[in-house]
C-alpha positions, -999 to 999 in steps of 0.1 A, spaced: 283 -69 150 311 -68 132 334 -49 157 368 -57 168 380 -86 191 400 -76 225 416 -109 232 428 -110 272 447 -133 297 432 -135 334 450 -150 361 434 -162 388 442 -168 423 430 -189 453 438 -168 481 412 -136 486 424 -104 472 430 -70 490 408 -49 481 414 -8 476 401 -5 514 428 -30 526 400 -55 537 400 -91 523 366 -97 508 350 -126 496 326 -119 465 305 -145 453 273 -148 431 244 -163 444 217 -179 429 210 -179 391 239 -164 365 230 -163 326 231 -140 297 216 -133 267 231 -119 232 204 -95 212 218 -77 182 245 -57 195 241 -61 227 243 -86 258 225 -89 294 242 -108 320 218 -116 343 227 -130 381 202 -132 413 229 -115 436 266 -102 441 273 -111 473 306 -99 496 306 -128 519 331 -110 540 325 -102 579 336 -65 578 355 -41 555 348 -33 521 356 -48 485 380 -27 457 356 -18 428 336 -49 413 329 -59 373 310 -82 360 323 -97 321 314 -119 297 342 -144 276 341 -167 253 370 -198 257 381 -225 231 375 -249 256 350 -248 291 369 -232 314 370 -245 351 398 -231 369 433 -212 364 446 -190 334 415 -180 316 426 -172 276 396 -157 257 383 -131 241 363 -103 260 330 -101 249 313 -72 273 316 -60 308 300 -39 337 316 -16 363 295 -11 393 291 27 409 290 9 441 313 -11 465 299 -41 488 307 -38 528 309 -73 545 272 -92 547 260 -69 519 249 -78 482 233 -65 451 201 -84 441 187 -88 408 215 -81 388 209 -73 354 231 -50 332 232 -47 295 264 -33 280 281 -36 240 285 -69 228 320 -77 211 314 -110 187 346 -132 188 360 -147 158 336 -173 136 337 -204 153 325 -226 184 335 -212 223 322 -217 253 305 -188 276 323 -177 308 306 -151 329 331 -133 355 330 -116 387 361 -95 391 372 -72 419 400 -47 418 428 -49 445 450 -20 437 463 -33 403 444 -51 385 410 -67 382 409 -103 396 382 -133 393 367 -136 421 337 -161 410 329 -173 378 298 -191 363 308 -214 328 284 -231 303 284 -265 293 271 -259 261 289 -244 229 281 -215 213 281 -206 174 298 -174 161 299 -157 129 275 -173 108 275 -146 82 242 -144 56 254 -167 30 263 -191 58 230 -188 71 208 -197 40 229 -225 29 220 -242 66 186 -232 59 188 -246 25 202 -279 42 170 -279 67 147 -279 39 162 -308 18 164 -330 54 131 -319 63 117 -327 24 137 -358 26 120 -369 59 89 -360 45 94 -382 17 110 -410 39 74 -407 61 50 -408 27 71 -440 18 63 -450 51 27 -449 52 24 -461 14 44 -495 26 23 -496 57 -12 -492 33 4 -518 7 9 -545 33 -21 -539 50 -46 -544 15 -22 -575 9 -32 -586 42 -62 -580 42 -65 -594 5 -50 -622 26 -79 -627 51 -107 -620 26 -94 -651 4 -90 -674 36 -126 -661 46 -138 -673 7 -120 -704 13 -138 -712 42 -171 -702 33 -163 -722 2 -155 -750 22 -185 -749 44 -211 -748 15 -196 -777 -9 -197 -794 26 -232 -785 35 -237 -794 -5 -226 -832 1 -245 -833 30 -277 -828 15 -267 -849 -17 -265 -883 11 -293 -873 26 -324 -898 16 
């Protein structure tokens, strides 16, 4: 951690870029995309890279990681560049890479709340351009330092002893009203009984 932010504008377009061969390609991912942040590092993980195209052969392809203010979902992406993979190889028309999994340096953004963006990018002569992209719906926390950390900790605990002490409460209301009620029955029971002896008691007194 702890390393510097590269912060980076990516424009992308609709059409299909020229790649370095002067083919148009058409890369897409297929199947599964994900990622996973350990220490310093990050694997992006996708089932295949695939080059759609018929015939020809695409510019050089990358795969990187961002993380975005906001979910992105098409256009200008604005966010800061978390890792990235160059591939040795190019992809002819109808061929892929399967099982995709590269592990490269993981850059940590500023503290705060972003969303995860995982790119596929081909080069067409200038620049790199998006040619798929995978987003994910839920947020992601940055830059909890240590002292962060244990006071969230310390704020589990008192919740968790709170609802402890919430749940005792609980169960010592649910025993009280169950002893009063069945305080309750035992005195209607008495009554009765009660009842059903003075009866039996006058009974006998008219008998002759």
């Amino acid at each position: 951690m702890g390393k510097k932010f590269i912060k980076q504008f990516i424009i992308i377009s609709t059409i299909l870029f020229i790649g370095i061969s002067s083919n148009a390609t058409e890369l897409k991912f297929g199947g599964s995309i994900g990622y996973n942040f350990f220490k310093d590092k990050v694997t992006i993980f996708a089932d295949k890279i695939m080059n759609k195209g018929k015939s020809g052969k695409s510019g050089s392809i990358k795969v990187a990681i961002y993380a975005t203010e906001s979910l992105y979902e098409s256009g200008g992406l604005y966010g800061y560049l978390m890792g990235e993979h160059t591939f040795d190889n190019q992809l002819y028309g109808d061929y892929h890479f399967t099982d995709v999994q590269q592990t490269v340096d993981y850059i940590e953004p500023p503290v705060g709340k972003y969303y995860i963006t995982v790119a596929l990018m081909e080069y067409d002569g200038e620049d790199y351009r998006i040619k798929d992209f995978q987003s994910f719906k839920d947020p992601v926390v940055f830059g909890i330092d240590a002292e962060m950390k244990k006071e969230l900790e310390l704020q589990r605990e008192k919740q968790q002893s709170l609802a402890e002490k919430n749940k005792e409460k609980e169960l010592e209301e649910k025993k009280k009203k169950e002893t009063e009620y069945k305080f309750q029955d035992d005195l209607r029971t008495q009554t009765l009984l009660t009842v059903l002896i003075l009866g039996g008691l006058r009974h006998m007194i008219n008998v002759p």
